[in-house]
C-alpha angles and dihedrals in degrees: 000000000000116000102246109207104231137188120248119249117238110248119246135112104280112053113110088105094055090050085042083056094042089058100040089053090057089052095042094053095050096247083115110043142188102304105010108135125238121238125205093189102048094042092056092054092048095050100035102244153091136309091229104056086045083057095043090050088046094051087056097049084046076062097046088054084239094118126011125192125235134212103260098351095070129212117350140170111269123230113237118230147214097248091041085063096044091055091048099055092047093053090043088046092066109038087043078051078068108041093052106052077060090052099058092037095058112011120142128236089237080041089057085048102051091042094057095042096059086041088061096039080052089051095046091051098049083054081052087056090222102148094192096046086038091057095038090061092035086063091038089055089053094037087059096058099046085051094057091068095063089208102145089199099054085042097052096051094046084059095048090059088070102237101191094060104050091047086052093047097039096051092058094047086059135113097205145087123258096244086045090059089039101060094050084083110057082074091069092039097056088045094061090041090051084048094230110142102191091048082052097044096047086041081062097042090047094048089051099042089049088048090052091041089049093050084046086052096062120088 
């Protein structure tokens, strides 16, 4: 595996999230792929700390799915599947069906703003054609409406889902291209702009349910 160069993390009690991040970023970008093990030792080198908090950070990616141990190989990233990001946006259409309706019910006028703002910085980098800033706005579009609805609940297991994964992982799984996937977005934008809560309900349904036939679609 190549060495990754990595920061080391501040010393101080609570810090097993920020290694679990570390580690996740480095899966997430591609620098740790499908079937790369996982080191504790050599994570904990890199980072300055500890073996336990990195095993600690590791037990609770083996939660996520995002890596798996096996008998005499050890930890390693764990390839998502088809079926893994089916089951994600499923789970994400229903509870973004949700957050939606709240956020044409109560957006803001400076909410509106900052949602389509980030709609149109997610469009100029998929022109751009760079995948990492693409997904990162992509999560950051969804991640605003949610927030609208101030519903600490519905915010809390959104988060839980781990957005930012299955927006990594299903982007590279598409077919398409990343203004393709861009522009499907400014439909759920100019629903919650027109205040009409059964065109932004159905615009969520909809972006879910192209996302699922387009992953049935692939051999």
């Amino acid at each position: 595996m190549t060495k990754i160069k990595r920061k080391p993390i501040e010393k101080r009690p609570l810090y097993r999230e920020e290694i679990g991040n570390a580690i996740r970023d480095a899966i997430v970008s591609g620098d740790l792929k499908p079937g790369d093990r996982i080191v504790e030792t050599q994570w904990a080198k890199d980072l300055g700390v500890s073996q336990s908090p990195v095993r600690e950070a590791i037990r609770e990616l083996e939660m996520m799915g995002l890596v798996e141990n096996i008998p005499y190989q050890g930890c390693i990233v764990r390839k998502a599947t088809k079926q893994d990001m089916k089951d994600a946006y499923r789970v994400r259409m229903y509870l973004e069906m949700l957050g939606i309706q709240d956020a044409v019910e109560g957006a803001t006028e400076d909410q509106l703003k900052e949602i389509d703002k980030v709609n149109k910085e997610m469009e100029a980098e998929a022109k751009k054609n760079a995948f990492n800033a693409y997904t990162k706005k992509n999560e950051e579009f969804h991640e605003k409406i949610i927030e609208v609805s101030q519903n600490g609940l519905l915010i809390r297991l959104w988060k839980q889902s781990h957005i930012q994964d299955s927006t990594f992982f299903g982007t590279q799984l598409s077919d398409q291209s990343l203004e393709a996937l861009a522009i499907r977005h400014k439909v759920l934008y100019e629903a919650i702009e027109a205040r009409d809560v059964k065109r932004a309900q159905e615009a969520i349904y909809q972006h879910f349910q192209e996302l699922i036939e387009e992953l049935d679609r692939k051999a």
